[in-house]
GUZA-659196 format. One record per residue: residue number from 0; residue in one letter; x negated, y, z of N, C-alpha, C, CB in turn. Coordinates in steps of 0.001 Angstrom, whole numbers, plus 500000, padded with zeros to 6 digits. Glycine has a CB too. Layout:
N
{NUM,'A',{X,Y,Z},{X,Y,Z},{X,Y,Z},{X,Y,Z}},
...
end
This chain:
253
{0,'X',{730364,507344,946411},{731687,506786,946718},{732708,507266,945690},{732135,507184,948150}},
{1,'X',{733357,505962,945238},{734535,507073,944192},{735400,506975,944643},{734970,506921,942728}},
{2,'X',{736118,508525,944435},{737193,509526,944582},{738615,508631,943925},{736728,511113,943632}},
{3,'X',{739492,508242,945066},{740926,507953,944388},{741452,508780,943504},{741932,507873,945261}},
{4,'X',{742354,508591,942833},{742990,508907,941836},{743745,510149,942278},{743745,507813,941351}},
{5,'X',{744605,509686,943078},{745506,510748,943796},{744846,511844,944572},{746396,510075,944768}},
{6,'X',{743089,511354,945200},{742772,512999,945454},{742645,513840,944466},{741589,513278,946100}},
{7,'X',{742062,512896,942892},{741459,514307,941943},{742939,514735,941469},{740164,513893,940292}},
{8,'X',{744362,514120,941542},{744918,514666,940948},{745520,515608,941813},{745510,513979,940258}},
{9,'X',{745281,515844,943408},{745594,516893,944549},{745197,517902,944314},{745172,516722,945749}},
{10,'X',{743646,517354,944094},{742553,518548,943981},{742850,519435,942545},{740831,517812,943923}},
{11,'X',{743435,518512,941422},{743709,519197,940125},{744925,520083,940086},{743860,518195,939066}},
{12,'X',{745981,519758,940739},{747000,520150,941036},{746642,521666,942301},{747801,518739,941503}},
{13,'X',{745947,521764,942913},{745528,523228,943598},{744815,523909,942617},{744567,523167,944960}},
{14,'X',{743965,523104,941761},{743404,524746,940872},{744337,525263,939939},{741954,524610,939811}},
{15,'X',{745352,524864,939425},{746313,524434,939001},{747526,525576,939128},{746453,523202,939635}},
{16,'X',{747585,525613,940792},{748368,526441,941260},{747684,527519,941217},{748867,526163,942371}},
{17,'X',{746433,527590,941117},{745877,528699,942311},{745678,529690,940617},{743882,528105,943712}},
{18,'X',{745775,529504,939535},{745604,529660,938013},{746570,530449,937645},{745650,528428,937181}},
{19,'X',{747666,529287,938048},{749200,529986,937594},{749439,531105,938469},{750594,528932,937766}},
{20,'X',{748813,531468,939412},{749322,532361,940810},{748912,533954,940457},{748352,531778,942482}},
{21,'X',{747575,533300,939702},{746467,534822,939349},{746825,534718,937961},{744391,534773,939649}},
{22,'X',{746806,533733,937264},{747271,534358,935770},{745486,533828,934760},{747672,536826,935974}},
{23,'X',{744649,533976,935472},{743546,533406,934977},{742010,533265,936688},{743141,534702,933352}},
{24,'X',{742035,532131,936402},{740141,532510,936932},{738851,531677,936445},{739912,532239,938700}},
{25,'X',{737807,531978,937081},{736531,532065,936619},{736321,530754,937669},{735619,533661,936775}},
{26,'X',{735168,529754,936541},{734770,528290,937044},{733987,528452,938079},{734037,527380,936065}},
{27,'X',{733439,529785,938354},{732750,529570,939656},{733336,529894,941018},{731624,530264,939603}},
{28,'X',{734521,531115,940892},{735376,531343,941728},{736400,530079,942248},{735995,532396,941156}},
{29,'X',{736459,529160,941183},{737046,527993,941799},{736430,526805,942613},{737586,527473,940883}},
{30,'X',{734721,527104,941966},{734400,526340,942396},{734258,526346,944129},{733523,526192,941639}},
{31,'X',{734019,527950,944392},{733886,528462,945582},{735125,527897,946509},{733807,529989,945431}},
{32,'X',{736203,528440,946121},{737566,528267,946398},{737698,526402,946795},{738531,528883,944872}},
{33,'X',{737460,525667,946067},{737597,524413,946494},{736756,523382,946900},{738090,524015,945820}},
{34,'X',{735729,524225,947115},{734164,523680,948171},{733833,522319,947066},{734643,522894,950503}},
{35,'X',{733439,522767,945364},{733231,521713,945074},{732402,522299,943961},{734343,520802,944931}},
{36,'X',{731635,521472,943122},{730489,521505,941745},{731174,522521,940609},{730260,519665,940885}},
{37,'X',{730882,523266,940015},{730940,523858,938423},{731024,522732,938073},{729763,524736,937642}},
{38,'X',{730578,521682,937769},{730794,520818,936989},{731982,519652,936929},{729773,520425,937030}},
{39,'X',{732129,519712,938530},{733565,518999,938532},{734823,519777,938310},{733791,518361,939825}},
{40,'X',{734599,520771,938296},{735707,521952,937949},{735886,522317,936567},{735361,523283,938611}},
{41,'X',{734966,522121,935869},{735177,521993,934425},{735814,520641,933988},{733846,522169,933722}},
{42,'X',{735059,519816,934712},{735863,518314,934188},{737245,518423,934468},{735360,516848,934999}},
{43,'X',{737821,518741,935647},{739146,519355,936002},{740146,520287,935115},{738849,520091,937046}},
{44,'X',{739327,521304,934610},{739706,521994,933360},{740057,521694,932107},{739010,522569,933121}},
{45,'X',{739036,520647,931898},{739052,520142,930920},{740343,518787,930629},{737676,519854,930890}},
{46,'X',{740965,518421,931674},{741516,517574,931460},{742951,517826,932032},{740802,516595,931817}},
{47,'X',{743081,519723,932811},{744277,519895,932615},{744751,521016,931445},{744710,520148,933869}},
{48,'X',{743713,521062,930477},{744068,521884,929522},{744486,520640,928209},{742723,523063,929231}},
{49,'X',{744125,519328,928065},{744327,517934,927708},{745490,517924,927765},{743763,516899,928418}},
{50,'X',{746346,518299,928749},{747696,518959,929622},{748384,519636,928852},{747450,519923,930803}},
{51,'X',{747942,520319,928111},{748746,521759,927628},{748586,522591,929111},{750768,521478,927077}},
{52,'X',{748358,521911,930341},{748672,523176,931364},{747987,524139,931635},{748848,522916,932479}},
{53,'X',{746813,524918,930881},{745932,526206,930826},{745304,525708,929924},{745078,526764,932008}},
{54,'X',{744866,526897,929681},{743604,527123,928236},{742360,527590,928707},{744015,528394,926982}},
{55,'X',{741468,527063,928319},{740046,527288,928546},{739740,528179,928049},{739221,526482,928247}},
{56,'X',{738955,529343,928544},{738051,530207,927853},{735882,529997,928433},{738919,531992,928349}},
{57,'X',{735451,531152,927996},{734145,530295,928439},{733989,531112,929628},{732682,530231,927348}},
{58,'X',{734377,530631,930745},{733301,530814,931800},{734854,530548,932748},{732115,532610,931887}},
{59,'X',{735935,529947,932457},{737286,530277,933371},{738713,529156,932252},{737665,532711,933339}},
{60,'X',{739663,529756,932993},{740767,529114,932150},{741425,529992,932361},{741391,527814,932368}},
{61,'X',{742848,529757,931484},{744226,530942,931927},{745173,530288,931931},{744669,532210,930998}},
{62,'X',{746405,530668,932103},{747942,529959,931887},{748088,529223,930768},{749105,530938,931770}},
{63,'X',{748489,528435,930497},{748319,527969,928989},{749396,529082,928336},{748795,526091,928669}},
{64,'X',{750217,529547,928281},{751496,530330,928194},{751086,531962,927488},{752205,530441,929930}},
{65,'X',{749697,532128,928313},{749056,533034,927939},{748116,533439,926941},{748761,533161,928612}},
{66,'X',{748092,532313,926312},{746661,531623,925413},{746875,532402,924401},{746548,529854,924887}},
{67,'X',{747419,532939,923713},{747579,533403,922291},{747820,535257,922486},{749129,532447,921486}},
{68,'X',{747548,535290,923535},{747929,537154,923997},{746845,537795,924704},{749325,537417,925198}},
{69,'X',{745716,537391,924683},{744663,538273,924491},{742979,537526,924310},{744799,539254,925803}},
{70,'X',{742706,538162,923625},{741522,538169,923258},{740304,538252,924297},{741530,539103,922435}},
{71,'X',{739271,536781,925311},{738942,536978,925730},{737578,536969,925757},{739498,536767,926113}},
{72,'X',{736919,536707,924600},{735311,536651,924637},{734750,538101,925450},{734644,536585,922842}},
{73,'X',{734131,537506,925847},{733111,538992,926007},{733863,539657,927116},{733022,540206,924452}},
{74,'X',{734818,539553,927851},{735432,539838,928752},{735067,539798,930417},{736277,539234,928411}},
{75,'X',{734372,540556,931224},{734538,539920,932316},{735439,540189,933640},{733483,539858,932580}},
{76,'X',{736531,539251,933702},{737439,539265,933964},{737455,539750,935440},{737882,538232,933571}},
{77,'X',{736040,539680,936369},{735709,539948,937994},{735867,541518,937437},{733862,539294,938891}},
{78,'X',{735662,542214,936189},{735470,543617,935953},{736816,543921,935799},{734550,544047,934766}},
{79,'X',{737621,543456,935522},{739007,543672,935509},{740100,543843,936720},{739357,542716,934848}},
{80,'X',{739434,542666,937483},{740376,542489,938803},{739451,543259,939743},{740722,540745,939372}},
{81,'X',{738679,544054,940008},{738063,545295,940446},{738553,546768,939923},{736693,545141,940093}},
{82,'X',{738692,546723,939328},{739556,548375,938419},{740936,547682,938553},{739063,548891,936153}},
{83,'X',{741420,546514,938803},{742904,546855,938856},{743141,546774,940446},{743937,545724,937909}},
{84,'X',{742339,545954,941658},{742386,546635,943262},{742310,547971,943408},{741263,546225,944161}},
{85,'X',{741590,548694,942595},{741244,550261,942728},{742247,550523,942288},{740083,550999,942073}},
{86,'X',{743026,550512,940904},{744328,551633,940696},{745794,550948,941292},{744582,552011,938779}},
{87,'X',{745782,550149,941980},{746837,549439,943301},{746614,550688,944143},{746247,547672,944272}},
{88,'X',{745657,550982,944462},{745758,551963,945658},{746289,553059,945691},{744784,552295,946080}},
{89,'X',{746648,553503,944289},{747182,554848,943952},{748445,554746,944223},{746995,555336,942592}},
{90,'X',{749179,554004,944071},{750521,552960,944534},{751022,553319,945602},{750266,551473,944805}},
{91,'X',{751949,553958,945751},{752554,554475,947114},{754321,553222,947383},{753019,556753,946768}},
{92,'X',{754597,553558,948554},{756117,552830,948616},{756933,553772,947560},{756953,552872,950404}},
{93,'X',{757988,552975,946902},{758991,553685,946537},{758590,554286,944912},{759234,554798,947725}},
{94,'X',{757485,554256,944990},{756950,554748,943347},{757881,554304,942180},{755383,554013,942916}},
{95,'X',{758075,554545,941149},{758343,554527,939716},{757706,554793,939041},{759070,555011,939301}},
{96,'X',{756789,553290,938770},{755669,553414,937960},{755986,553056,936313},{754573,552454,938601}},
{97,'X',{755039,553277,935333},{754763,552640,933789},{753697,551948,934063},{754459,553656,932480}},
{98,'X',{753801,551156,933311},{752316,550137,932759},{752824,549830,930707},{752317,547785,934123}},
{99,'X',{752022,550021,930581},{751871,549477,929185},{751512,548011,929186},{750787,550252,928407}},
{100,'X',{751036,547880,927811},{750749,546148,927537},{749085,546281,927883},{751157,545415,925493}},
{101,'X',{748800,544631,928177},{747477,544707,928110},{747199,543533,929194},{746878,546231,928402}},
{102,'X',{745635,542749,929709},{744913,542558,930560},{744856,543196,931610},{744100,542517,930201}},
{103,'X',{744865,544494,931577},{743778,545097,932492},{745323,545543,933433},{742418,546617,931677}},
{104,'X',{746457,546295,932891},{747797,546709,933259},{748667,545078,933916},{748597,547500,931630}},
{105,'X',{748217,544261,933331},{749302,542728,933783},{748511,542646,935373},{748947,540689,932423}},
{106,'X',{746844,542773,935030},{746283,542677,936420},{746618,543679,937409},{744917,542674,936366}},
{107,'X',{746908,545213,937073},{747319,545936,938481},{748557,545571,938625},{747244,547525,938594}},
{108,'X',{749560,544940,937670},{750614,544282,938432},{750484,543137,939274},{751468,543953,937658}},
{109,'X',{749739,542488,939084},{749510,541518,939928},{748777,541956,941382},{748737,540564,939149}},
{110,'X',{748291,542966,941643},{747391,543475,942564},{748505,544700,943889},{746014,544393,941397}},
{111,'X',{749317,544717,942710},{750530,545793,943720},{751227,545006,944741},{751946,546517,942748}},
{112,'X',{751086,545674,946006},{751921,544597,947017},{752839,545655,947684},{750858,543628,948322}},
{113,'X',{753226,546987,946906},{754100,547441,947424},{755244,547819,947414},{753861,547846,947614}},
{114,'X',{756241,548304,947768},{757848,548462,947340},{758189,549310,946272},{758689,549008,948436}},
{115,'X',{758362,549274,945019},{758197,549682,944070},{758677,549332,942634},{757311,549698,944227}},
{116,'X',{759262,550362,941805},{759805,549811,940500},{758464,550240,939763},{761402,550519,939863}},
{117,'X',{758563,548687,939036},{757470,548971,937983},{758515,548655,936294},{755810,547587,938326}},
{118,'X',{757858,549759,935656},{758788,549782,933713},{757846,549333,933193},{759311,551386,932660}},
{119,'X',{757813,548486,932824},{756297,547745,931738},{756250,547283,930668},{755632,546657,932087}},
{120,'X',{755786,547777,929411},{756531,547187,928228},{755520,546074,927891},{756848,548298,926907}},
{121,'X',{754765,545552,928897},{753879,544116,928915},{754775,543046,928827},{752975,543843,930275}},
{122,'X',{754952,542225,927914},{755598,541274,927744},{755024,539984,928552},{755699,541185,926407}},
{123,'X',{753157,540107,928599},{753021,538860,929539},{753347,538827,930362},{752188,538413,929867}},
{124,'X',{753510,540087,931556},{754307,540160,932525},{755774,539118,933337},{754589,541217,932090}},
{125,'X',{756117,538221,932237},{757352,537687,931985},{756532,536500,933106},{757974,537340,930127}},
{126,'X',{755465,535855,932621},{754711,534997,933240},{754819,534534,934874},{753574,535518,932966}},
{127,'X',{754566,536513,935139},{754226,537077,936759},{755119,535902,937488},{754898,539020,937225}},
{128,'X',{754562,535465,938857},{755291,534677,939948},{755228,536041,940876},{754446,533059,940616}},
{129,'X',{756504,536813,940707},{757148,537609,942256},{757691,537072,942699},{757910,538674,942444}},
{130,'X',{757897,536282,943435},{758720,535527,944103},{758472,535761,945490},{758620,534210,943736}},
{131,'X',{757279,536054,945830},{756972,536682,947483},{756307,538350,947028},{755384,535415,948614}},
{132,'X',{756891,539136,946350},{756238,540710,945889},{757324,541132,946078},{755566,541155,944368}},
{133,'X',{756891,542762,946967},{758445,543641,946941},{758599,544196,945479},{758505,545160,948141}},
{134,'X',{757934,544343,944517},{757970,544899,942999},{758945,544486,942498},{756936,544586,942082}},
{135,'X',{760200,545325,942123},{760997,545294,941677},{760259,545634,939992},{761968,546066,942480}},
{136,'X',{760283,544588,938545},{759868,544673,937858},{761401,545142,936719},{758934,543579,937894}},
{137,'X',{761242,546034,935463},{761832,546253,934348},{761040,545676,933040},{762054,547653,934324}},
{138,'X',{761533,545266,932566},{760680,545292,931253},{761580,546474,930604},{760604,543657,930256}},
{139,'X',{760849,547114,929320},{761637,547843,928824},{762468,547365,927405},{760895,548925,928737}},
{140,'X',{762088,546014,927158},{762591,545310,926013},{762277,545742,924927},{763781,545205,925946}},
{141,'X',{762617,545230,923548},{762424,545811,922018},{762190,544649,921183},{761122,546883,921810}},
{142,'X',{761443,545200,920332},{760781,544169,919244},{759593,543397,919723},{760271,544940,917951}},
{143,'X',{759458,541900,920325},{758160,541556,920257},{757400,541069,919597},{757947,541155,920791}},
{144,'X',{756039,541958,919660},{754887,541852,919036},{754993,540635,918559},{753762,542092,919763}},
{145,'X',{753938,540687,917514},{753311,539245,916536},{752862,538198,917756},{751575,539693,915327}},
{146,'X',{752043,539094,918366},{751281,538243,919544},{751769,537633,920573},{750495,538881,920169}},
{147,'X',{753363,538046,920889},{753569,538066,921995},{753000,538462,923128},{753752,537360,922065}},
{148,'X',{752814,539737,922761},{751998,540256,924111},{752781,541580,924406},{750158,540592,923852}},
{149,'X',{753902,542335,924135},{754284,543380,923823},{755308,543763,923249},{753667,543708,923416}},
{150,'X',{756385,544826,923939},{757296,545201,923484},{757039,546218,922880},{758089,545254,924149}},
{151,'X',{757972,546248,921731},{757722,547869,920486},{758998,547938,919793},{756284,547725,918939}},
{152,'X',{759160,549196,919438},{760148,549745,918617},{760786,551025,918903},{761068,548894,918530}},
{153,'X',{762209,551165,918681},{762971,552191,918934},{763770,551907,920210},{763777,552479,917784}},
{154,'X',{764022,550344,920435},{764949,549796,921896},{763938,550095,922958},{765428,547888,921991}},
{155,'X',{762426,549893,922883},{761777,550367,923771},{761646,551799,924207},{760858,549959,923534}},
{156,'X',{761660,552516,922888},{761402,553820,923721},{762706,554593,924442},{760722,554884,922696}},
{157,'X',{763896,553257,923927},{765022,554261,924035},{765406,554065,925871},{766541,553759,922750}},
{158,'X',{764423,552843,926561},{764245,552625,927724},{763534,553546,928661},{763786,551618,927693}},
{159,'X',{762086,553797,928062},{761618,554867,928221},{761806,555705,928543},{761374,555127,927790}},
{160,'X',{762631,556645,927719},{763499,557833,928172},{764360,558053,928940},{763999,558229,927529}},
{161,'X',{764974,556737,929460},{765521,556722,931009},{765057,556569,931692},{766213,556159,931468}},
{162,'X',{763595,556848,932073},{762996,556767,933348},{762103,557984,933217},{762242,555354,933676}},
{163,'X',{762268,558423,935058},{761124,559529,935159},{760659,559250,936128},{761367,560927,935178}},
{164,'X',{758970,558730,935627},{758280,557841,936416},{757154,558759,937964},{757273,556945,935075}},
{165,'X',{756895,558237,938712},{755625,559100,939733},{754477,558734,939032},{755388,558585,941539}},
{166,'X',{754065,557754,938477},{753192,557283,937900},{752979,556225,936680},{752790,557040,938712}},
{167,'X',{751767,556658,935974},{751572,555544,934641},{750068,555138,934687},{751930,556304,932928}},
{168,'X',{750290,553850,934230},{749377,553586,934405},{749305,552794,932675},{749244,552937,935851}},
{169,'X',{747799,552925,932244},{747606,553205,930793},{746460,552004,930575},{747065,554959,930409}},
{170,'X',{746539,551008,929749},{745452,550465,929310},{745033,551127,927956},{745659,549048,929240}},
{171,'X',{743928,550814,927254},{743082,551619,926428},{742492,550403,925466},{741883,552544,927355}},
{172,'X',{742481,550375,924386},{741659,549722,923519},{739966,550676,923748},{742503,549800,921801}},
{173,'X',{740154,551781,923990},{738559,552644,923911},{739326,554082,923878},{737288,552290,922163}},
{174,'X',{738342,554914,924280},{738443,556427,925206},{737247,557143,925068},{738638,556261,926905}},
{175,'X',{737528,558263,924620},{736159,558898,924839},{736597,560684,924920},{734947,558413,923332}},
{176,'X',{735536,561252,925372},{735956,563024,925393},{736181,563587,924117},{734748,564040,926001}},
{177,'X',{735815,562820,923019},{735838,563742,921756},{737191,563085,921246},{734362,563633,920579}},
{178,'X',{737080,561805,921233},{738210,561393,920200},{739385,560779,920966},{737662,560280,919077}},
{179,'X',{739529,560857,922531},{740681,560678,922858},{740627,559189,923143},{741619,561180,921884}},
{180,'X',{742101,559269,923741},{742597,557888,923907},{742852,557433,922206},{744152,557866,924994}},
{181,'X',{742187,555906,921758},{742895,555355,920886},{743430,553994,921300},{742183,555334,919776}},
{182,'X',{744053,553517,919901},{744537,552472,919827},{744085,551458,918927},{745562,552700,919710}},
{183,'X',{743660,550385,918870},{743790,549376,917893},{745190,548914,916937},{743405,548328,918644}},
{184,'X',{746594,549583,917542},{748080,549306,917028},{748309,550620,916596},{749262,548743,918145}},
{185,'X',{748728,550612,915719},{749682,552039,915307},{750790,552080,916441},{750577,551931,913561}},
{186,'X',{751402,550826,916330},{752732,551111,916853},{753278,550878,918217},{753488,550509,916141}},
{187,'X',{751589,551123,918901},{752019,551057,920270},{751422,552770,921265},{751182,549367,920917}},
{188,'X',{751400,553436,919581},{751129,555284,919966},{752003,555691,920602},{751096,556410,918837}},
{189,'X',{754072,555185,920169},{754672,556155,920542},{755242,555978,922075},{755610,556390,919541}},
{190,'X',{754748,554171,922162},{755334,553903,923604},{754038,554618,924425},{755639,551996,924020}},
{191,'X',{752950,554293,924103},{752062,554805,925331},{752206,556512,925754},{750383,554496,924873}},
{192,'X',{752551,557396,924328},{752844,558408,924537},{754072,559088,925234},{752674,558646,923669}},
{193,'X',{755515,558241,925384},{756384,558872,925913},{756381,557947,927165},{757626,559096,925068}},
{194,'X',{755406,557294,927748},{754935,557151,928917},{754700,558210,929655},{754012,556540,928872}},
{195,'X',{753884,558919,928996},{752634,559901,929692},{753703,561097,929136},{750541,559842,928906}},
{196,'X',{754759,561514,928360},{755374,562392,928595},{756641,562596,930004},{755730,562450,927391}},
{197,'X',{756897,560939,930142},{758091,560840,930979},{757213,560258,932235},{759455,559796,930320}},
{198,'X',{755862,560632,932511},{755870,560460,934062},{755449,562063,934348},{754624,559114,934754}},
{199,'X',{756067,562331,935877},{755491,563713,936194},{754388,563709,937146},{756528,564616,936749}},
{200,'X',{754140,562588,937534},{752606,562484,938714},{751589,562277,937886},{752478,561097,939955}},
{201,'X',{750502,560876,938672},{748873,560914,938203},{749292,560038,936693},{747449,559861,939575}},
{202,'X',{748629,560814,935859},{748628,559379,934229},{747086,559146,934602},{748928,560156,931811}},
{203,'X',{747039,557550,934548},{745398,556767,935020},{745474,555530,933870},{745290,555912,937128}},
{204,'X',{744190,556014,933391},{743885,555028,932126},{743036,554141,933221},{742888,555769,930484}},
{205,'X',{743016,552694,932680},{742623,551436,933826},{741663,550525,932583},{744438,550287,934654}},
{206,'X',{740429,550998,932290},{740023,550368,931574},{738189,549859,931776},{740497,551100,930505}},
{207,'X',{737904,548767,931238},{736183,548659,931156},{735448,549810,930604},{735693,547455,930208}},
{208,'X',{734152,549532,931350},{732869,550565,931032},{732944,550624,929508},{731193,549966,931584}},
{209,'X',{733013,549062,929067},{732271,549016,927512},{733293,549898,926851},{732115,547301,926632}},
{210,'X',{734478,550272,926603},{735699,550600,925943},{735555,551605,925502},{736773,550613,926549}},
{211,'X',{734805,552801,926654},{734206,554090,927208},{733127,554626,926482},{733732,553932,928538}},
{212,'X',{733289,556040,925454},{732760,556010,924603},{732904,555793,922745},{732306,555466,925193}},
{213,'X',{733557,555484,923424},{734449,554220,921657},{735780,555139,921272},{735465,551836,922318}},
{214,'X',{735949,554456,919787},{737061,555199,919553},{737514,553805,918483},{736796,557006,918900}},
{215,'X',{738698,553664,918613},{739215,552750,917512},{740557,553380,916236},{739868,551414,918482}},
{216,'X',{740949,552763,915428},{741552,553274,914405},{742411,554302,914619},{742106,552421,913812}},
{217,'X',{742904,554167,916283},{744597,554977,916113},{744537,556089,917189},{746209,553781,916559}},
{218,'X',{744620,557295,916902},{744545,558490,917857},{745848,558004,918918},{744807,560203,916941}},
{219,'X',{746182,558137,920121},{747052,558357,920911},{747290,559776,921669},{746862,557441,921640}},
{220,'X',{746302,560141,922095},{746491,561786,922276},{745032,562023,923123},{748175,562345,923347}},
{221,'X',{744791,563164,923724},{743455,563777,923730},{743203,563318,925446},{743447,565709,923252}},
{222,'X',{741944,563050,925571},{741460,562639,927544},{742286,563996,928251},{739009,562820,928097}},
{223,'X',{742768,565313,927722},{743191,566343,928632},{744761,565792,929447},{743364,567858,927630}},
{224,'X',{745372,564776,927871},{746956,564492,928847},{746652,563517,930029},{748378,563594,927812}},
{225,'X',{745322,563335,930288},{745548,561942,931728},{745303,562629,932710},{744435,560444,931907}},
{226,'X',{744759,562366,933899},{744374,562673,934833},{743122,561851,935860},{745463,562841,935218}},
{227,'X',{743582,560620,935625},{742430,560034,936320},{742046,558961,935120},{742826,559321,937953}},
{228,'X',{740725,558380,935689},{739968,557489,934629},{739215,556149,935641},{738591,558620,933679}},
{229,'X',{739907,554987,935970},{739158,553877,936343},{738769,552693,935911},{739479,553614,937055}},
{230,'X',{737329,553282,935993},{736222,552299,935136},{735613,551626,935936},{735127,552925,934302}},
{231,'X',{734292,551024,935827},{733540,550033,936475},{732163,550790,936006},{733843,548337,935970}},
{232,'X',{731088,550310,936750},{729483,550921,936509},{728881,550504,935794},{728583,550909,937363}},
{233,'X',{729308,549697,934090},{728753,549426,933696},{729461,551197,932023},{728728,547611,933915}},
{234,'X',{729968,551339,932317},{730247,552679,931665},{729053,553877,931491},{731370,553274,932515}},
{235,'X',{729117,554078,929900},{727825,555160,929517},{728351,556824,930747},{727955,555684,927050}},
{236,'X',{727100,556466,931804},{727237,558270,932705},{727294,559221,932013},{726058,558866,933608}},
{237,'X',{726970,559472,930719},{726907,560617,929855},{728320,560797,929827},{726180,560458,928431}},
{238,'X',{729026,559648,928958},{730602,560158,928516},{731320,560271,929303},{731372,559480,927730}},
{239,'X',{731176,559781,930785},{731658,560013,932058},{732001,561396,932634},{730799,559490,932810}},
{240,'X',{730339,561975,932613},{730272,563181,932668},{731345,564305,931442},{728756,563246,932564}},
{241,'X',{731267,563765,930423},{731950,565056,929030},{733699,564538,929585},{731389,564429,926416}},
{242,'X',{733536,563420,930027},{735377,563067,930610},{735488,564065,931528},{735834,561381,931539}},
{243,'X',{734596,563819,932770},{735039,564845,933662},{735404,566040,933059},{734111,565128,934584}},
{244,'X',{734187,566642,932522},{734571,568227,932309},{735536,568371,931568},{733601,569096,931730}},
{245,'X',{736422,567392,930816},{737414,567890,930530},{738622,568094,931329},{737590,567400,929703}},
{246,'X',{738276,568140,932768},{739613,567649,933656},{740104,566733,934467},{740349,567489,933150}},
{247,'X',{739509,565326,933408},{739667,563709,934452},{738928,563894,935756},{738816,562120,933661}},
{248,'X',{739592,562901,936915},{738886,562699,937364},{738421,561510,937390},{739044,563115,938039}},
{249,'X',{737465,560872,937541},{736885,559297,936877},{736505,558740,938221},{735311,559306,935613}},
{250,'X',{737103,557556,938467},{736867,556681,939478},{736182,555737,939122},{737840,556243,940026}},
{251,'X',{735242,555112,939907},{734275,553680,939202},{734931,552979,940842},{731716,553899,938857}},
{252,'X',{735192,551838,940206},{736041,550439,940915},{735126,549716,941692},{736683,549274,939793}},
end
């Protein structure tokens, strides 16, 4: 029997919403979600990204808005929105939190449902629909990134330093016991660092197994300044273990 016009464009118009709401999902989670084929859900995809209205990646879509601010091959994004339910919980009422830039930090904003200032120098953040969230959001402003994914400079940190946060919460290009938190940016050392100087509670790096282990171009400072570490089980147990003993404590999501 064929489908009127106006249901597929009902039916296109809910994944649609349900995209813009989360910021990205996965073709099978939708498919679940709208009691219908992978394959009609790609055709759906496919013809509201035709749209300009999201961008396809392989296995999901995202905001279209978002398309040029992170890098998603190889990503799995169910591993993301699992480590960011887990560091939501650390989240008390009333907190004054940090988040840096990133995936993994835009997702525990999206996952916080509680009364709370969040300082975030995540520029995708701008995206976020609070419109029913008690999260009172700051950006901390500055120079944005090439990518648009990120605030940097001297206006940022000079935000920074007016806040003294309960908590930060840290994304990671890669982490390990020997070589520390790094960075892939030079110039996002000094914001992540006067993060983790200007909060006085838990500092929690929120990152994938794979990351774990790794070290990329730019030192940020040593695994001793954090405190907690939430990963997922696909993370090497060895470097887990040399994290702990330095102090972390390491949560798997």
């Amino acid at each position: 029997m064929k489908i009127a016009k106006s249901d597929i464009d009902f039916r296109q118009g809910q994944i649609l919403e349900s995209i813009n709401k989360n910021g990205y999902r996965k073709v099978e989670d939708l498919a679940r979600e709208f009691g219908i084929s992978v394959v009609t859900v790609r055709r759906d995809l496919i013809c509201l990204e035709n749209q300009k209205l999201i961008k396809r990646f392989h296995g999901g879509a995202q905001v279209a808005s978002h398309a040029p601010k992170w890098k998603l091959d190889g990503r799995d994004l169910n591993l993301v929105a699992h480590i960011a339910e887990k560091a939501a919980e650390y989240v008390e009422n009333k907190d004054t939190v940090f988040l840096n830039s990133g995936m993994t930090t835009y997702a525990v904003l999206q996952k916080i449902k509680k009364n709370i200032v969040a300082v975030t120098s995540n520029a995708c953040a701008v995206d976020l629909d609070l419109s029913d969230s008690p999260v009172k959001l700051i950006f901390t402003g500055g120079e944005l990134s090439e990518e648009r994914e990120t605030f940097l400079g001297q206006f940022t940190i000079s935000l920074i330093d007016l806040v003294t946060a309960d908590k930060c919460f840290l994304g990671v290009n890669a982490i390990s016991a020997e070589g520390g938190l790094t960075s892939s940016s030079v110039e996002k050392i000094m914001i992540n660092n006067r993060m983790l100087e200007r909060c006085k509670g838990p500092k929690i790096v929120v990152t994938e197994g794979n990351k774990i282990g790794k070290t990329t171009n730019f030192h940020v400072c040593p695994v001793t300044k954090i405190t907690h570490l939430i990963t997922d089980n696909t993370a090497p147990p060895t470097e887990l273990d040399k994290i702990r003993r330095a102090g972390v404590e390491v949560i798997i999501a």
